[in-house]
C-alpha positions as protocol buffer text, in pm:
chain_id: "A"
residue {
  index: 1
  type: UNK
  ca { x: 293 y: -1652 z: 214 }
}
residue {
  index: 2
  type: UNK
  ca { x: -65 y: -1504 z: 86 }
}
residue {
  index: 3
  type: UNK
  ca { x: -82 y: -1232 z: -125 }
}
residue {
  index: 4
  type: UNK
  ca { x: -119 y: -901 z: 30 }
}
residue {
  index: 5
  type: UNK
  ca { x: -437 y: -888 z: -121 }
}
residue {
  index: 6
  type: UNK
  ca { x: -599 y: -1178 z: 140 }
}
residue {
  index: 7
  type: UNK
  ca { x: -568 y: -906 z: 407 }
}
residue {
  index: 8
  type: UNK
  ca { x: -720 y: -636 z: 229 }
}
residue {
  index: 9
  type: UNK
  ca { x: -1031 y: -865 z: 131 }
}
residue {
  index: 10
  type: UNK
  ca { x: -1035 y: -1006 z: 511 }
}
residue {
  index: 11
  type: UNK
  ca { x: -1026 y: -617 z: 672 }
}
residue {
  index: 12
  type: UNK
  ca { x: -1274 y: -518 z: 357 }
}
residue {
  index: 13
  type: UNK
  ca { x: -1544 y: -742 z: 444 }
}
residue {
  index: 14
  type: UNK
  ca { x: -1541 y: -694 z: 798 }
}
residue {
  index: 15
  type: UNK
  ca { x: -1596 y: -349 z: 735 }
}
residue {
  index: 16
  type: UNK
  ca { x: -1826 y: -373 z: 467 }
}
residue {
  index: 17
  type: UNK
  ca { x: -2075 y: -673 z: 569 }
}
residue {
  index: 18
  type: UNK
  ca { x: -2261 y: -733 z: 910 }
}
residue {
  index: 19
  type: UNK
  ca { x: -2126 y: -932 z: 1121 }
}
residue {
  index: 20
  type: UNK
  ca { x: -2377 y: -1188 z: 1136 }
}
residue {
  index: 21
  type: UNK
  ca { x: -2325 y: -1305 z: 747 }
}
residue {
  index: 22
  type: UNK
  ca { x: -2188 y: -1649 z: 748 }
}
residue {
  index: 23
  type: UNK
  ca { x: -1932 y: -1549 z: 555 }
}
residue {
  index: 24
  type: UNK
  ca { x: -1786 y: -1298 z: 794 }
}
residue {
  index: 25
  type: UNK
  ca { x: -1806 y: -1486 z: 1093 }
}
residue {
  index: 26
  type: UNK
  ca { x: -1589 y: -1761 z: 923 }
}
residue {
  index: 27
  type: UNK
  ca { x: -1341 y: -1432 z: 908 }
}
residue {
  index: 28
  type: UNK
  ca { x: -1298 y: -1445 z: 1228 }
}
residue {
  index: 29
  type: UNK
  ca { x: -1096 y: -1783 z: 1311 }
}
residue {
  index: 30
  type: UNK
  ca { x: -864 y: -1566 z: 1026 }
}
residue {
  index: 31
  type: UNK
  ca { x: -752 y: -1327 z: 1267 }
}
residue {
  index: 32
  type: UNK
  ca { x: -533 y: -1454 z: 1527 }
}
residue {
  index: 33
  type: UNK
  ca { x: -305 y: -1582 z: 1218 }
}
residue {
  index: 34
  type: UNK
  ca { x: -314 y: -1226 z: 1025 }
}
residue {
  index: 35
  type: UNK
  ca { x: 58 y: -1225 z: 1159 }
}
residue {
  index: 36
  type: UNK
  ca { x: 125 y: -1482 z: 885 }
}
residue {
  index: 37
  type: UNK
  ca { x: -94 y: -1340 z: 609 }
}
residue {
  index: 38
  type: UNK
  ca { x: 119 y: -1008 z: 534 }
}
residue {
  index: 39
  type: UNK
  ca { x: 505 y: -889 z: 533 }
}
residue {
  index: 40
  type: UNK
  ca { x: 453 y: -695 z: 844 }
}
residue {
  index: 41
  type: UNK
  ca { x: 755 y: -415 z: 971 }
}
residue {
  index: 42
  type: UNK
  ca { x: 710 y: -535 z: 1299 }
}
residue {
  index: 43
  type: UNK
  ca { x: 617 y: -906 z: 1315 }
}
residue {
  index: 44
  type: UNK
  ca { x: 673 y: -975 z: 1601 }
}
residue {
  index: 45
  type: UNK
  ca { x: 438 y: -676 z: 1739 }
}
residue {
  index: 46
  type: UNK
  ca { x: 188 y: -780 z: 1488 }
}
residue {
  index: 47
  type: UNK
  ca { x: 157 y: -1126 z: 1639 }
}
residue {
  index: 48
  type: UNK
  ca { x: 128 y: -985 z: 1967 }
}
residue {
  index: 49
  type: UNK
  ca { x: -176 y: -774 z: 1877 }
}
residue {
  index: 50
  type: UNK
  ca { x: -369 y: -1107 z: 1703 }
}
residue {
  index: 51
  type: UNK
  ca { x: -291 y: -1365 z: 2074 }
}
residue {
  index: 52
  type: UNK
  ca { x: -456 y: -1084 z: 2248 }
}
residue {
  index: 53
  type: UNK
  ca { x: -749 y: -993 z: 1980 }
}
residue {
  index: 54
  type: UNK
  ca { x: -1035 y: -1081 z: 2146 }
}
residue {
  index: 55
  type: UNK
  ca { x: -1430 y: -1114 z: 1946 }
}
residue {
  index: 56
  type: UNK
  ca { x: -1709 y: -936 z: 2168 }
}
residue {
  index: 57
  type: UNK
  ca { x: -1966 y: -1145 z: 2181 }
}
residue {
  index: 58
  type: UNK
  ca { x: -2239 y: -1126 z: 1922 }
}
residue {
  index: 59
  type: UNK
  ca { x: -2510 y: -982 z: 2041 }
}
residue {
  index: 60
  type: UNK
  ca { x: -2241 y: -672 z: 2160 }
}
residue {
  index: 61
  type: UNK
  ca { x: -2018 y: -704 z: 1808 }
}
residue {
  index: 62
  type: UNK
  ca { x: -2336 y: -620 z: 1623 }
}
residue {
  index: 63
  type: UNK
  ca { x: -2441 y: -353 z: 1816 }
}
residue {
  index: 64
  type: UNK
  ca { x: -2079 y: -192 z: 1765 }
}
residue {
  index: 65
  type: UNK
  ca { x: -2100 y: -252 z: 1405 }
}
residue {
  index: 66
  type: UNK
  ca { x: -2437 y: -126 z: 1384 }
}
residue {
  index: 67
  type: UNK
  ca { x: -2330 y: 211 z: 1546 }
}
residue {
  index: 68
  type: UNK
  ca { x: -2017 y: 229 z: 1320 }
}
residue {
  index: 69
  type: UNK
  ca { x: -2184 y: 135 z: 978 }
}
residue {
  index: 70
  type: UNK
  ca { x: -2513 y: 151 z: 979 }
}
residue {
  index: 71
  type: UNK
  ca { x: -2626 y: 437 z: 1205 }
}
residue {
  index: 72
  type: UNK
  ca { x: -2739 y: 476 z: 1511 }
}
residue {
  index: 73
  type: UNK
  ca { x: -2706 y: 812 z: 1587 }
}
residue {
  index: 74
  type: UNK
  ca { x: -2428 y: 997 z: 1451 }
}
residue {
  index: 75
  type: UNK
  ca { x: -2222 y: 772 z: 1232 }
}
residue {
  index: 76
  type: UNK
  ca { x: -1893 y: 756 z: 1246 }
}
residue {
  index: 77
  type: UNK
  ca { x: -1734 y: 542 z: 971 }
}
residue {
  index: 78
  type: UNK
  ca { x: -2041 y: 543 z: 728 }
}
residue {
  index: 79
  type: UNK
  ca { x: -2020 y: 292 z: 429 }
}
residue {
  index: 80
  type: UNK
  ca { x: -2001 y: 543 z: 147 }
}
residue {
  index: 81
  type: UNK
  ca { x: -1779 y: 818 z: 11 }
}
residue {
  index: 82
  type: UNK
  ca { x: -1775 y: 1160 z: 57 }
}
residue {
  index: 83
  type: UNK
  ca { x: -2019 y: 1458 z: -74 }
}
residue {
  index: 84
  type: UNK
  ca { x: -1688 y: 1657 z: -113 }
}
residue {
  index: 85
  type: UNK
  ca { x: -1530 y: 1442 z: -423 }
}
residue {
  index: 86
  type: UNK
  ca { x: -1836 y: 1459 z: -612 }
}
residue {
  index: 87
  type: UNK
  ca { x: -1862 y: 1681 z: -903 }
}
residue {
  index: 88
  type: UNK
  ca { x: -2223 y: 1750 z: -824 }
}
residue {
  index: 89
  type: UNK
  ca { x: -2200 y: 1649 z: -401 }
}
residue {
  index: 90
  type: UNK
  ca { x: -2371 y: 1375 z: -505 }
}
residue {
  index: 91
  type: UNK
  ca { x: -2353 y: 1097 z: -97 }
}
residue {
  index: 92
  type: UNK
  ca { x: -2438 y: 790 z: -336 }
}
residue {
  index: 93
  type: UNK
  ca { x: -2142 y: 874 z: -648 }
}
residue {
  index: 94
  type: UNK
  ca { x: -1838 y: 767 z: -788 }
}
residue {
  index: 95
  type: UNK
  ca { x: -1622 y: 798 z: -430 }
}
residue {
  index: 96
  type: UNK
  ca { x: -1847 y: 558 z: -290 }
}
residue {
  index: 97
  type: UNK
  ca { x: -1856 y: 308 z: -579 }
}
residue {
  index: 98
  type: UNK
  ca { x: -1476 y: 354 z: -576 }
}
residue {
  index: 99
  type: UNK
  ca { x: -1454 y: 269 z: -145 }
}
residue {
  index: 100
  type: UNK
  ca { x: -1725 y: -39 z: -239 }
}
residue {
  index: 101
  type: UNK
  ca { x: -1478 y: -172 z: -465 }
}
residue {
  index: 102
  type: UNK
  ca { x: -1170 y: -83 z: -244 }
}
residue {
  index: 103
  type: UNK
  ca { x: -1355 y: -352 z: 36 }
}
């Protein structure tokens, strides 16, 4: 079995890049099998979730990940860390060097 950190980096990147990268889009034929990548509690449930996951199509899975990371409108899972655990409130500090890293 993979390490658990193979699903972290999967999840990371298609969180942190755009959905049209090469890269990510080979991601994708990872996800019906993520199942098989970690020591889940629930398996079975687990393997459940990835035969039904189901990839908009492109033109509508960048749109969604525009909205979510990039901002269009009000954004509501922005790609940096927060104001609040900033010595100074600094949006661009060590919290979101620290979430970069984490993906």
């Amino acid at each position: 079995m993979p390490s658990p950190a193979v699903l972290v980096r999967i999840l990371g990147a298609l969180f942190y890049y755009s959905p049209t990268r090469p890269e990510v889009r080979a991601l994708f034929d990872c996800l019906p099998t993520l199942d098989e990548i970690y020591p889940w509690r629930d398996p079975r449930q687990v393997a459940e979730l990835c035969s039904d996951w189901s990839i908009p199509d492109e033109e509508l899975h960048l749109w969604q990940f525009s909205v979510l990371f990039e901002g269009q409108g009000e954004m509501p899972a922005p790609p940096w860390g927060s104001v609040y655990l900033e010595k100074d409130n600094l949006l661009m500090g060590d919290s979101t060097a620290e979430y970069r890293k984490f993906l």
